[in-house]
N, C-alpha and C positions, 0 to 999 in steps of 0.2 A: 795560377794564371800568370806565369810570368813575371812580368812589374807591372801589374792592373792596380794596385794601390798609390802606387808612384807616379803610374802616367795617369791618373783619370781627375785627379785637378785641372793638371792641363789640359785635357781633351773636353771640360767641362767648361774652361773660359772661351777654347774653341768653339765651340756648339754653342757660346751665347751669341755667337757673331754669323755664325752660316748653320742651316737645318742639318746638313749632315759631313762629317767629317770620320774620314778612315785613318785611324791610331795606328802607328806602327805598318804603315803603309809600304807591301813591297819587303817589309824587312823578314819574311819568313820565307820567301820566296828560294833563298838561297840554300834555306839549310834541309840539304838530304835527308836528314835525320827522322827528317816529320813523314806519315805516310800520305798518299795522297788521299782527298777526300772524295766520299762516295754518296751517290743520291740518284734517285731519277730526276730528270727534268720537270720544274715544276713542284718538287717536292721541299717539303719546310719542317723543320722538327721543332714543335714549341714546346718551350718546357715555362709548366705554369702550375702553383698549386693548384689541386682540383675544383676547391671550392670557389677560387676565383674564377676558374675559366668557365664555370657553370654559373656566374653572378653577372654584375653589368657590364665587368673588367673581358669577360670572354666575349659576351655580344658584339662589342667596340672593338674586338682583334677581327671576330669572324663577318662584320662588316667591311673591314680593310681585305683580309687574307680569303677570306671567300666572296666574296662579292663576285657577282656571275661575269662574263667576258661578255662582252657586246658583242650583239650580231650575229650571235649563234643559232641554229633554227630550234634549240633544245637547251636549258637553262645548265652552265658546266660553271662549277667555280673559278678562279682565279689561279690559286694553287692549292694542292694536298696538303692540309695538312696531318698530320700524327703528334697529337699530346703527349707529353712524356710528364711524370713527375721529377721536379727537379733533381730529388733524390735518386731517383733512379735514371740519374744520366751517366750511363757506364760507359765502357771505352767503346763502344760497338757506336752508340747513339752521336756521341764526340768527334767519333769520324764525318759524322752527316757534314755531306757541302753545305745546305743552310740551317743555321739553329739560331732559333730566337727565344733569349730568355724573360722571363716577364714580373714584374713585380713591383709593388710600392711598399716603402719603408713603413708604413705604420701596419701593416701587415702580422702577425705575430704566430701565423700557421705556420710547422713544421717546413710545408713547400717553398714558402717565400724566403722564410729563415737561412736556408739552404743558399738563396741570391743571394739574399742581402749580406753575407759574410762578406760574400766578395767585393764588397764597396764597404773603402775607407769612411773614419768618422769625419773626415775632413770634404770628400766629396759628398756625403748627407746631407754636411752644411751648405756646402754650395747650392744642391739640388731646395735645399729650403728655402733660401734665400731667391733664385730664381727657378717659381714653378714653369714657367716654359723650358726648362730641360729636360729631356723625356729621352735622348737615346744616345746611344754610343755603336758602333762600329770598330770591329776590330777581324779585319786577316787573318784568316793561318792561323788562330788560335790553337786548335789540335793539330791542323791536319793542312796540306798543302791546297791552294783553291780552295778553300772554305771562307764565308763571310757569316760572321755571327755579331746578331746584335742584341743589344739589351734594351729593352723597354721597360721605365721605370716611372716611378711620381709618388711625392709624399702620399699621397692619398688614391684614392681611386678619383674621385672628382675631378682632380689633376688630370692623370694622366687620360680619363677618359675622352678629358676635351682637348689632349694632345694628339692621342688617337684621331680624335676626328677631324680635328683642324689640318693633321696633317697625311691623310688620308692617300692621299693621290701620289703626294714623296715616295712615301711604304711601297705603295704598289709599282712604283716606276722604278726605285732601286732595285726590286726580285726580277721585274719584269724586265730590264735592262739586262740584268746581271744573269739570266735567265737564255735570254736572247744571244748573246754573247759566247757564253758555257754551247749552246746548242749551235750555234757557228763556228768555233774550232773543231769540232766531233765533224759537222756534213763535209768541212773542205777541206779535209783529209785529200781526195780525188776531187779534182774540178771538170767537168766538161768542155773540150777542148773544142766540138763537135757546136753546145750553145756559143761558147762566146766569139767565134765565127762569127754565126751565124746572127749575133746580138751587135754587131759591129756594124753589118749591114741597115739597120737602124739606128744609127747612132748610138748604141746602147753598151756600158761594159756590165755582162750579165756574167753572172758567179753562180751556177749551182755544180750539184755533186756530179761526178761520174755518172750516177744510175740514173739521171735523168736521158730520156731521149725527145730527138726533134721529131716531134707527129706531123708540124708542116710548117712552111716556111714559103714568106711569098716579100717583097719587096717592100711593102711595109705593114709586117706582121709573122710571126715567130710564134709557135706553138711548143711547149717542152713538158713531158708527160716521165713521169715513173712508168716503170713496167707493170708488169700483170702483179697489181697485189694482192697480198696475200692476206688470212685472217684477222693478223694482227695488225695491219700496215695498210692506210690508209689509200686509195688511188686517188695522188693529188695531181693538176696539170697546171700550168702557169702561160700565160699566153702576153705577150708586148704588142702595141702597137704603135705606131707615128704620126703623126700628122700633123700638117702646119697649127701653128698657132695666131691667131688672127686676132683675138677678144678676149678680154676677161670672164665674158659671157661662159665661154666654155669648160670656165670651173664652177659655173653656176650645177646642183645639184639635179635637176632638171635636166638640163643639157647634157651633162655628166651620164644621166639612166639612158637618154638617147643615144649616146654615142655607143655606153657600152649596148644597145641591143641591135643595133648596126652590124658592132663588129661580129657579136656573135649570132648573127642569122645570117651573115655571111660565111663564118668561117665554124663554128662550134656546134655540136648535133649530139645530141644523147645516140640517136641512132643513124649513122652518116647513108643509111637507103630509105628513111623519112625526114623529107626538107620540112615537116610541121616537129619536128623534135626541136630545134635550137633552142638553146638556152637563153632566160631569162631573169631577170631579179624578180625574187617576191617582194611586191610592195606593201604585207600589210602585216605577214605573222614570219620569222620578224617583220618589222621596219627597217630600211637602212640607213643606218648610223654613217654621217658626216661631220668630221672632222678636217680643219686646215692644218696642214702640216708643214714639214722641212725634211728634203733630204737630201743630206752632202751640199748644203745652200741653197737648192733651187723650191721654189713653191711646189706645194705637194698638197691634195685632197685623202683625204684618207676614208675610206667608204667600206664597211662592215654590213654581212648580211648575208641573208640568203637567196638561195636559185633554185630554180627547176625549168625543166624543160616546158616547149609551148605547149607538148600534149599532156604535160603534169607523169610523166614513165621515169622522172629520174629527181631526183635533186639533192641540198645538200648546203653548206656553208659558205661563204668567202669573203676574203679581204685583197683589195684593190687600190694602187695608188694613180691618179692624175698627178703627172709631176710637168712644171711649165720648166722649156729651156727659152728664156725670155731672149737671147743673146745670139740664137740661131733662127730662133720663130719658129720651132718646134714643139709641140706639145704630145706626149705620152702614157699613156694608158697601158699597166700592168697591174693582172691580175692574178691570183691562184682562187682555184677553186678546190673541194672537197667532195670526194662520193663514199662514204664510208654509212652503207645504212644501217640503223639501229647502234649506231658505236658513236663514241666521243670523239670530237671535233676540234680539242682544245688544245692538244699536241701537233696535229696536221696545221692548224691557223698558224701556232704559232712557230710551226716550220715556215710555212706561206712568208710570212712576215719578216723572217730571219732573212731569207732570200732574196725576196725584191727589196728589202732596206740595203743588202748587198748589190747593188743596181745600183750606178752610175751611169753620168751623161759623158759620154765622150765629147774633147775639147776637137775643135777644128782639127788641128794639128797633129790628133791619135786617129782621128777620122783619115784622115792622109795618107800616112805611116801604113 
């Protein structure tokens, strides 16, 4: 591992100061040499001895890494994972874009043995000294785009109640890092055709090429994939406008009224049955609200499921309320998901990639 002995004192007194730090950050970036790294999105390769990940040590991973996605109409985890024994992490498994290694020092199985090489006697001490050290971060290890981390602790006790205490970091680095990976691959081709058409709402709107506009009216924008196919989910994404008057309007309540407004005016499982429109299920799921931020502005964040009023269609989604305080604008964008009998967890988290790519245009690009 390159200088993992040499650097992980120092990345040790780092990490007593901030929860996560990237070692050697950016510095493989350069070098040709490395191949790039491979994975699906969403995918994690742990490497753990067996017996741990079958004890309280695995529980406490697959509470973080599996842990189900809110909002879904069908319980999906978080992300795939695939176990690997440490020993058997060959160059195929080394490629993987994310690998997480797992292990505490007092450990003495084969599997863990295999980690723990890799940590100096000098950082054991550290980690003894202060049991809130639990991870490290490192780039590029194998392979170009890769982020591999380590997860450790003298004991299992340790590390299980670092696992938990820090529960939400874990998830939001894959799921950030995740989010990101899956936004260079769609904007490859952007549509030239939405952000038009996203302008005319004050809106600077980024999806792929293969999105098309299903309808557009003055304040409100409809953008659909095409005819999906087996494996490809038929996602659509819809904006809306409208003054901002009240804090009331990000009230949760207000929020389920506005969106069944918009879509009994505009959205229809079956556009020659006006009793088709879409609505939120209010009870299996429930919808998950969250406050949010996006690009600075106040944001609602609202997870859940739909179906139509005559119950012929439904399905997933997630939707942001974002306030533009400064024009008295407030905005309502959604994606939703009709993929029946299939997973949901890749289309959301397409959904999400996108409209967090959603900006409010300034006066001044409104003009222009």
């Amino acid at each position: 591992m390159k200088s993992f002995n040499r650097l992980f004192p120092i990345v040790f007194i780092i990490l007593s100061i901030v929860a996560f730090v990237s070692c050697d950050e950016n510095s493989e970036n350069a070098n040709s040499t490395k191949p790039k790294a491979r994975g699906a999105i969403g995918e994690i390769i742990l490497a753990i001895d067996s017996t741990k990940w079958q004890g309280p040590v695995g529980d406490a991973l697959q509470a973080v890494f599996l842990d189900n996605v809110k909002g879904l109409i069908r319980d999906e985890p978080m992300f795939s994972i695939r176990r690997v024994d440490p020993r058997a992490m060959n160059r195929i498994f080394k490629m993987a874009t994310n690998i997480v290694y797992v292990t505490t020092f007092d450990d003495k199985r084969a599997g863990s043995q295999s980690i723990n090489s890799l940590f100096s006697k000098e950082s054991k001490e550290k980690a003894q000294s202060d049991p809130s050290l639990y991870l490290l971060r490192s780039e590029d290890e194998f392979a170009v785009g890769q982020e591999l981390i380590y997860l450790f602790g003298n004991n299992e006790e340790e590390l299980i109640k670092n696992l938990t205490t820090n529960k939400g970091k874990l998830q939001n680095l894959f799921q950030v890092r995740e989010r990101k990976r899956l936004e260079k691959s769609l904007m490859n081709r952007k549509s030239a055709l939405a952000r038009n058409a996203g302008q005319k709402l004050g809106l600077d709107i980024n999806v792929p090429a293969s999105y098309q506009v299903a309808k557009t009216e003055d304040d409100f924008l409809w953008l659909r994939q095409p005819t999906p196919r087996p494996d490809r989910a038929d996602i659509s994404l819809f904006f809306y406008e409208t003054n901002y008057t009240s804090e009331d309007q990000t009230f949760p309540e207000n929020i389920i009224k506005l969106r069944d407004q918009i879509a009994q005016k505009h959205l229809y499982g079956d556009p020659n049955n006006r009793e088709s429109f879409l609505v939120i299920e209010k009870v299996d799921p429930t919808p998950v609200f969250n406050n949010f931020n996006i690009n600075g502005n106040f944001a609602v964040e609202i997870r859940g499921g739909w179906k139509t009023n005559n119950i012929s269609m439904g399905g997933s989604f997630l939707a942001y309320v974002m306030v533009d305080s400064e024009k008295g604008k407030l905005y309502y964008m959604e994606g939703f998901v009709y993929f029946p009998n299939k997973e949901h967890r890749e289309a959301i988290r397409e959904i999400e990639t996108l409209l967090l790519a959603t900006d409010i245009l300034s006066k001044s690009e409104e003009a222009s």
